[in-house]
ZAVO-634598 format. One record per residue (C-alpha): x, y, z; residue in three letters; residue number from 1. Coordinates in Angstrom, 2 decimals. Each point is the difference from the previous one (the first is absolute). Layout:
# ZAVO-634598
R        X        Y        Z  type  seq
R        X        Y        Z   ALA  NUM
...
END
This chain:
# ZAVO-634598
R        X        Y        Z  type  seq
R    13.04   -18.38   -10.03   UNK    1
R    -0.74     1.39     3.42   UNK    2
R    -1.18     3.32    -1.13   UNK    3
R     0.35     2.27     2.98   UNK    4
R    -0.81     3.37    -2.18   UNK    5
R    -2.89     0.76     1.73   UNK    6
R    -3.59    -1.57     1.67   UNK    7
R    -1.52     1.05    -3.35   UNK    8
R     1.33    -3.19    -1.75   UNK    9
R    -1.83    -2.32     1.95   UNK   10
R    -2.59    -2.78    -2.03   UNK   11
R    -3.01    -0.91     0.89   UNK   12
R     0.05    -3.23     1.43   UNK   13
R    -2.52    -2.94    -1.56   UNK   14
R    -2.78     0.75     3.07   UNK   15
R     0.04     3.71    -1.15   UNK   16
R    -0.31    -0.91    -3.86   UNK   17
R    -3.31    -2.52     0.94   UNK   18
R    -1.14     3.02     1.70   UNK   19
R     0.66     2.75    -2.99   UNK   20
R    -1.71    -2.86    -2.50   UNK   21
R    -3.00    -0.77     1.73   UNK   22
R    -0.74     4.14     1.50   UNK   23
R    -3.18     1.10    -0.93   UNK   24
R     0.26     3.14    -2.47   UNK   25
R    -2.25     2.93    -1.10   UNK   26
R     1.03     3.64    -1.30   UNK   27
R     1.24     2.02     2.40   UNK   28
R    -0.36     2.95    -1.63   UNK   29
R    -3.38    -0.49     0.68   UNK   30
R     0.67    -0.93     3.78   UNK   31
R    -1.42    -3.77    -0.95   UNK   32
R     3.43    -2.25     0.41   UNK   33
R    -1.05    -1.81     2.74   UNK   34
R     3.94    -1.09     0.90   UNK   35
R     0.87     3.21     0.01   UNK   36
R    -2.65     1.05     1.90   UNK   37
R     0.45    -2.20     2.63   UNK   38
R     3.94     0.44     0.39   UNK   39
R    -1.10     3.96     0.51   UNK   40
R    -2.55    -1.10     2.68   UNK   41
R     2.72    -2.11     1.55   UNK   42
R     2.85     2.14    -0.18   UNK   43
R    -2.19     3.58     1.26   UNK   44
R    -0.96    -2.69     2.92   UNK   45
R     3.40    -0.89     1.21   UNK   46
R     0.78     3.17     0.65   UNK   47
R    -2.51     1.17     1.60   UNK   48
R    -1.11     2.09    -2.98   UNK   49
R    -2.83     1.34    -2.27   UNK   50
R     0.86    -1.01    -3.60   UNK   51
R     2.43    -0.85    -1.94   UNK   52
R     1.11     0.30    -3.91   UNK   53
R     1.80    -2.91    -2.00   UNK   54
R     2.53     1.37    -2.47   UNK   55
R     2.86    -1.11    -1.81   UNK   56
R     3.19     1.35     1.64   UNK   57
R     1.21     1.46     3.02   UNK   58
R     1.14     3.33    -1.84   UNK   59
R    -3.50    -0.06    -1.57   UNK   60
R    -1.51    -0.14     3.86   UNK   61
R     2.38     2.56     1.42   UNK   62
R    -0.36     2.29    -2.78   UNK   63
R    -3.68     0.20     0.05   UNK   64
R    -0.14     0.40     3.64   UNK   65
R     2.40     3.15    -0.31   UNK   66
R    -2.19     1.46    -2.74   UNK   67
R    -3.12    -0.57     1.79   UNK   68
R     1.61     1.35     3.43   UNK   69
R     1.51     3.02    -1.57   UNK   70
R    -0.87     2.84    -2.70   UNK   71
R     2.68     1.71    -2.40   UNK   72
R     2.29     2.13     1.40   UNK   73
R     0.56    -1.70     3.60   UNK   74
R     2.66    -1.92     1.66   UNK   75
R     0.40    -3.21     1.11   UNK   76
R     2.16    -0.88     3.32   UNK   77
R     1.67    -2.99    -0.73   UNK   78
R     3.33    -2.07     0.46   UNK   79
R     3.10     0.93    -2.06   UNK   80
R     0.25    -3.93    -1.19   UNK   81
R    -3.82    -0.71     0.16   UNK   82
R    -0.90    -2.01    -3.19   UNK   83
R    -3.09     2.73    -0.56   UNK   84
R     2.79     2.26    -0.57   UNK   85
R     3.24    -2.02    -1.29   UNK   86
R    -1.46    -3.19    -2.12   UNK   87
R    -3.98     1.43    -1.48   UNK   88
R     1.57     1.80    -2.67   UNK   89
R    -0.51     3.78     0.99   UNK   90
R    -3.57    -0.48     0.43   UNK   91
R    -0.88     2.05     2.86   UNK   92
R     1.10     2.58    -2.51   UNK   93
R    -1.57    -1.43    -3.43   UNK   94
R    -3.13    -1.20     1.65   UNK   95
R    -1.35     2.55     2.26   UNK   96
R     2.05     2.70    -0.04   UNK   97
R     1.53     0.35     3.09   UNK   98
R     3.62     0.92     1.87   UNK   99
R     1.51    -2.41     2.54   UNK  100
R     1.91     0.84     3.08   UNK  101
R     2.85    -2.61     0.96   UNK  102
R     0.49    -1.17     3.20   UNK  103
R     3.35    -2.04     0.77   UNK  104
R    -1.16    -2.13     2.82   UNK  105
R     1.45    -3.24     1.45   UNK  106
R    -0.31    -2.34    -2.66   UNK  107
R    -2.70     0.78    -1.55   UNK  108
R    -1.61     0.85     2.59   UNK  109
R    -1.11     3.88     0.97   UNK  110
R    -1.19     1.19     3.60   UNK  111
R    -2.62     3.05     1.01   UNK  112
R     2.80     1.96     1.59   UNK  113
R     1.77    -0.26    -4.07   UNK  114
R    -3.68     1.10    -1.41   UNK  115
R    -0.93     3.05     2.43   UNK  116
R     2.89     2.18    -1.67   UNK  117
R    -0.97    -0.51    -3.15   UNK  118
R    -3.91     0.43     0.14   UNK  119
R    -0.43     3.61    -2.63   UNK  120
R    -1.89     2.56     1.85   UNK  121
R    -3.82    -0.06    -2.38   UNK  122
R     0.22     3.99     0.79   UNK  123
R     2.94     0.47    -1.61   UNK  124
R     0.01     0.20    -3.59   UNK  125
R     3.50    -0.72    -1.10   UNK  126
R    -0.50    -3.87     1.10   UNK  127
R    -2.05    -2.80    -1.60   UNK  128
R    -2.53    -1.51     2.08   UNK  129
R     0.76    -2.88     1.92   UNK  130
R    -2.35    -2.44    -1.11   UNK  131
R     1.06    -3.82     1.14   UNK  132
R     2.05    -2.05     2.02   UNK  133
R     1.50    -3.27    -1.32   UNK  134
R     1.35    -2.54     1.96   UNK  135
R     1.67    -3.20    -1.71   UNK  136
R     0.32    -3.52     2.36   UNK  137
R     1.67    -2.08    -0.40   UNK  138
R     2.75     2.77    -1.40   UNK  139
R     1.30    -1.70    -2.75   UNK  140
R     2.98     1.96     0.00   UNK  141
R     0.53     0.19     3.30   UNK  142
R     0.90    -4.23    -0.21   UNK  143
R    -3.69    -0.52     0.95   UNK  144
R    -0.04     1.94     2.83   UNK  145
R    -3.58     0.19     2.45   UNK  146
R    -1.55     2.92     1.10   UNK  147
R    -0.17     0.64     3.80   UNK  148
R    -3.48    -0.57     0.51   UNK  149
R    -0.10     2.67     2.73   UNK  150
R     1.66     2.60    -2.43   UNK  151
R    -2.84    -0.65    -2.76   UNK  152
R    -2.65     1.00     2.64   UNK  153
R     2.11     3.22     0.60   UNK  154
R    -0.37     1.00    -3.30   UNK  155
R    -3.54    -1.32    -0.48   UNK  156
R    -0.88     2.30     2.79   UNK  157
R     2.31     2.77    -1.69   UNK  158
R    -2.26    -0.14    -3.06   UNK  159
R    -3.10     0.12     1.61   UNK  160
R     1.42     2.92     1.74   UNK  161
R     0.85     1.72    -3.10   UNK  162
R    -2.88    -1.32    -1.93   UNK  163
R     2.16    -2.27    -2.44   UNK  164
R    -0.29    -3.01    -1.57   UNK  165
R     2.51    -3.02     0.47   UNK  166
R     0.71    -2.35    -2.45   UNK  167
R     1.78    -3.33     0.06   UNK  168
R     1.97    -1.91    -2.39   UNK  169
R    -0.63    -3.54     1.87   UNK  170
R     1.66    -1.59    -3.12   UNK  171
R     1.61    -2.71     2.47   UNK  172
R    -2.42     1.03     3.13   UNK  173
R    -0.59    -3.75     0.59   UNK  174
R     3.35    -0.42     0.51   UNK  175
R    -0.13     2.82     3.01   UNK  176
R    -2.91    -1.83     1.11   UNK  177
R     1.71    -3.10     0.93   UNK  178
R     2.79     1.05     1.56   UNK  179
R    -1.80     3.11     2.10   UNK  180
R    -3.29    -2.07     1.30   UNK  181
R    -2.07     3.59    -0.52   UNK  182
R    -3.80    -0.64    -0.85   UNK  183
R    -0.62    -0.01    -3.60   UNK  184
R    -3.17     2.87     0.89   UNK  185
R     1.64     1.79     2.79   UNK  186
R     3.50     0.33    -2.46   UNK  187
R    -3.27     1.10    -3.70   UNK  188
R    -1.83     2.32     2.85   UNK  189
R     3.49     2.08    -0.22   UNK  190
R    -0.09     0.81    -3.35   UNK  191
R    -2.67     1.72    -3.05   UNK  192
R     1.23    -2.19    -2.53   UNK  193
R     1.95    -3.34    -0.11   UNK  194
R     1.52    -1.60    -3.20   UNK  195
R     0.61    -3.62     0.63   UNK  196
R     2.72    -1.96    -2.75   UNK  197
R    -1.45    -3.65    -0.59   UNK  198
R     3.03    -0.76    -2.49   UNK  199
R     2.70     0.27     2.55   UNK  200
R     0.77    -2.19     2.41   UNK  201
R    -3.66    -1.25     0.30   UNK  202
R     0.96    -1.89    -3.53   UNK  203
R    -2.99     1.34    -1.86   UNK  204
R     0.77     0.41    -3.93   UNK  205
R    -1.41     3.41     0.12   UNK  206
R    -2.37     2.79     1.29   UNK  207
R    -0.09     2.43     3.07   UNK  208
R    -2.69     1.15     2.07   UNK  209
R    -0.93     3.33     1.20   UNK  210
R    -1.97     0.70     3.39   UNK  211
R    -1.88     2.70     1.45   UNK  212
R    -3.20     1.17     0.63   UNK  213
R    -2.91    -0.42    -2.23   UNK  214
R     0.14     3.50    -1.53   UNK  215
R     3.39     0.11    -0.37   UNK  216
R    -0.04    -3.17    -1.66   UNK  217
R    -3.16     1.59    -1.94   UNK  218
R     2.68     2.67    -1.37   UNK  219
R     3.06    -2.58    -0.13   UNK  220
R    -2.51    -2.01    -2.51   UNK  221
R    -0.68     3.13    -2.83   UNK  222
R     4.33     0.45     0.52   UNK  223
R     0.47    -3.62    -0.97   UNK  224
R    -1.91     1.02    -2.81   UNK  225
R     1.63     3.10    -1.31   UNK  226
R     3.70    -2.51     0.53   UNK  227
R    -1.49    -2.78    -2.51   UNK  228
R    -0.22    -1.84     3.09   UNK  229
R    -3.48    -1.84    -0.21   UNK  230
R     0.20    -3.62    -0.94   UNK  231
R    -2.73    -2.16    -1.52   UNK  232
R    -0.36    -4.24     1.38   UNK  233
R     3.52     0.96     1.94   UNK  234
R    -1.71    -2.66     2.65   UNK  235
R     2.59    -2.84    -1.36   UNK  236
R     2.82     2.54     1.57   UNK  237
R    -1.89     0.97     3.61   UNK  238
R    -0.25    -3.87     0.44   UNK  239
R     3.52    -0.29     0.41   UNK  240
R     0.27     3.40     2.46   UNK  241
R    -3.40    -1.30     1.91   UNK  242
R     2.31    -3.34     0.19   UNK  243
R     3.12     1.24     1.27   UNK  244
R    -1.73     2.55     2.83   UNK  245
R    -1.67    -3.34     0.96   UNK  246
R     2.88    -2.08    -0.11   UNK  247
R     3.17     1.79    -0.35   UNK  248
R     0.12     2.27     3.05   UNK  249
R     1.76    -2.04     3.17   UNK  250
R     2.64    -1.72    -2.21   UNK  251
R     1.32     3.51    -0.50   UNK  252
R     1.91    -0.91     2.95   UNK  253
R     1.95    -2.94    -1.82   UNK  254
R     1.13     2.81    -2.32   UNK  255
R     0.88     2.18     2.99   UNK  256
R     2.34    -2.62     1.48   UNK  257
R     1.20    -1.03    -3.24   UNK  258
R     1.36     3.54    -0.47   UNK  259
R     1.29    -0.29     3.98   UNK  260
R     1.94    -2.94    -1.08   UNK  261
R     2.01     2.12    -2.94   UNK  262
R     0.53     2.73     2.26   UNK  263
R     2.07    -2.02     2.43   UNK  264
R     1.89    -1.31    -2.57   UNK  265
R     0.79     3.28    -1.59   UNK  266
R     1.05     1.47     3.16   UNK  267
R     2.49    -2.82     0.38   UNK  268
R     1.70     1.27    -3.18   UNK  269
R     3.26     2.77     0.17   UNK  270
R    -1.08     0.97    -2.75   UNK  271
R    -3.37     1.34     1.49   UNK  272
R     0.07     3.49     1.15   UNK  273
R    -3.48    -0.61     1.82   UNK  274
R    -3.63    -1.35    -1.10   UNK  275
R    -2.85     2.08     0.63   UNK  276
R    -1.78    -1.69     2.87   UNK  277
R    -2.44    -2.37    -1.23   UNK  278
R    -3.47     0.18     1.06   UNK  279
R    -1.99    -1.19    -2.88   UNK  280
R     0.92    -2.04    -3.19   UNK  281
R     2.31     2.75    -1.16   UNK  282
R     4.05    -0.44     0.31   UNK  283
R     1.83     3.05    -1.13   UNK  284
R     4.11    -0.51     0.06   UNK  285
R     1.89     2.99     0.36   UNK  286
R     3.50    -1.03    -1.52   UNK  287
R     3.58     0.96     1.94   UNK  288
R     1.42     0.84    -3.38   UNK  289
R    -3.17     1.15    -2.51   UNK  290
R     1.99    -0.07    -3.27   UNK  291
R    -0.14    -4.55     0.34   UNK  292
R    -4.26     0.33    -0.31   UNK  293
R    -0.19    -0.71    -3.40   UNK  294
R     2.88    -2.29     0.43   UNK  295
R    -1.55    -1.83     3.19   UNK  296
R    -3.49    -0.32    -1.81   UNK  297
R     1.76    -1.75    -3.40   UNK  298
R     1.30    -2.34     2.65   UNK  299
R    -3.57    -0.87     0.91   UNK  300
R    -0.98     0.08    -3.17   UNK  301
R     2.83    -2.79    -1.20   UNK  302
R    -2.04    -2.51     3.11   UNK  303
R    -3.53     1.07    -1.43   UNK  304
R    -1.16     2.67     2.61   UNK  305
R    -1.57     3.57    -1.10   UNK  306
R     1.08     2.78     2.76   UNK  307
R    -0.76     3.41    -1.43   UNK  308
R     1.73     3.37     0.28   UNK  309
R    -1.15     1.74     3.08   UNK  310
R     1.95     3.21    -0.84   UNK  311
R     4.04     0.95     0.31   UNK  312
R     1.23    -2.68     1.99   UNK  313
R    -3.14    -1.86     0.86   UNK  314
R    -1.20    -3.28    -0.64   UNK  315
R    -3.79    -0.81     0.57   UNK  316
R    -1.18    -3.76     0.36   UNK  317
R    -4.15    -0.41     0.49   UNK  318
R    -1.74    -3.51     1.29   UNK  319
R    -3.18    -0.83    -1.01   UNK  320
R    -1.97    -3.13    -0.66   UNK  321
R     1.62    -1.83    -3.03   UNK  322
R     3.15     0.37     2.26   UNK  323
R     0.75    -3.20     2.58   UNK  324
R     1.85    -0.51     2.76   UNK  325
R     2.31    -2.30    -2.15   UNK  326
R     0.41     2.85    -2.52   UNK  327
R     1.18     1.68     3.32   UNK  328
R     2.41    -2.38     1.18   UNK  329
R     1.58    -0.38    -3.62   UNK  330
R     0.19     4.34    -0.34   UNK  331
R     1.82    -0.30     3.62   UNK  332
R     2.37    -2.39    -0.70   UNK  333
R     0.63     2.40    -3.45   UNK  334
R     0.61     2.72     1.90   UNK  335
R     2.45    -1.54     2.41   UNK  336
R     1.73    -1.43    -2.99   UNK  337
R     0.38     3.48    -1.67   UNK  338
R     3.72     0.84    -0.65   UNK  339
R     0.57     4.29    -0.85   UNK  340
END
């Protein structure tokens, strides 16, 4: 099976696994896992940042920023297909009680010129607060799409204007990193909070990290709390995120051309309307004629290959580390073979 459903399917490789069996452990609850401890250090480090909080999931990471960044009643600016919004089960709303105002930006991306019409006048009554700004990169929606580096310092300097947080979901920011050559600290000094995905295409089994400065993180540790969040010897799992920012970082680039590779050979297809241009390790087909999706994924099926459902008409293929370039090859010559 070459299983390109997502980057969250990876395994961890044998290296990884002697590292999650022989990791140190402690309670954490009790701040005393040494693993996890040390992951925090490293990861507040790269980035040129204060702290840094292990937890579970990317939604939990995003979601407790958001609550700790924002009271009830105000409103967060956001993209229209930003997972925050679209894929963390309403819980902007369920968790901390506040409104979100779309954006529609370039794929997935917003700009300051979108986010100056929409910031609610704090005199004015009739308006929620506008409490937070939330970037996502890579976009996942937008076909893992990178931010303009210059356009993130725009609206960095926008919310220090207007006294706002900003917030990024960096679920795939390693990916960005690669590709953009930014400074890991100069890219973290942009932002209050950072949530980092280790279970993506880094190929950890699980866990997230969220970064910031030590009181926010002070704050973003009683939230974790209050979300059943805090975990016990969870040293065994940091191992393997401690491992892949260590080790899995540059070979994001194999991924990068391995997705390259498909998009070629999608584009050579008449039965390709277009492929949103690849600049990470996502591949998202846009079909000529969107009602053959479910047929043209059974065909992929039938030679053991997972696409997913990307929306009408869309077909979305994702790279990542358990995928090789001779999966690649053998997925090409399937797709040139494909008969609608």
């Amino acid at each position: 099976m070459i299983d390109f459903r997502s980057d969250t399917v990876t395994k961890p490789s044998k290296a990884m696994l002697d590292a999650m069996f022989s990791a140190p452990v402690g309670d954490d609850v009790f701040g005393e896992d040494p693993t996890i401890n040390e992951l925090q250090e490293y990861t507040a480090d790269l980035f040129g940042m204060e702290a840094a909080l292990y937890c579970s999931s990317g939604t939990q990471t995003n979601q407790i920023a958001i609550n700790v960044h924002t009271s009830p009643g105000g409103e967060v600016i956001t993209h229209v297909e930003s997972h925050v919004y679209k894929y963390e089960g309403g819980g902007i709303a369920r968790n901390s009680g506040v409104s979100v105002r779309l954006l529609d930006g370039n794929r997935g991306r917003i700009s300051v010129d979108q986010i100056l019409p929409w910031m609610n006048n704090p005199d004015d009554v009739h308006f929620p607060l506008t409490q937070l700004i939330s970037l996502e990169d890579t976009a996942n929606r937008g076909g893992g799409a990178i931010y303009d580096f210059n356009e993130i310092k725009k609206i960095r300097a926008f919310c220090i204007d207007h006294v706002l947080p900003l917030h990024l979901d960096g679920a795939r920011i390693m990916n960005a990193m690669v590709e953009n050559g930014v400074d890991l600290k100069d890219y973290g000094s942009q932002f209050d909070s950072i949530s980092l995905c280790l279970s993506k295409g880094l190929g950890a089994p699980v866990g997230s990290l969220l970064i910031g400065k030590k009181d926010f993180i002070k704050k973003a540790h009683r939230v974790r709390k209050v979300f059943g969040g805090g975990m016990r010897q969870a040293g065994i799992i940091a191992a393997g995120g401690l491992y892949a920012l260590k080790n899995n970082v540059e070979r994001l680039k194999e991924d990068h051309a391995n997705a390259k590779a498909l998009e070629g050979a999608f584009n050579e297809m008449d039965w390709v309307d277009h492929v949103l241009g690849v600049e990470t390790n996502i591949v998202v087909v846009v079909l000529k004629n969107g009602e053959l999706r479910d047929q043209i994924i059974a065909k992929f099926n039938q030679k053991g290959m997972t696409p997913m459902p990307f929306g009408p008409g869309m077909i979305r293929f994702v790279t990542h580390l358990d995928i090789s370039a001779s999966d690649i090859d053998q997925t090409i010559g399937v797709i040139r073979s494909l008969v609608l």
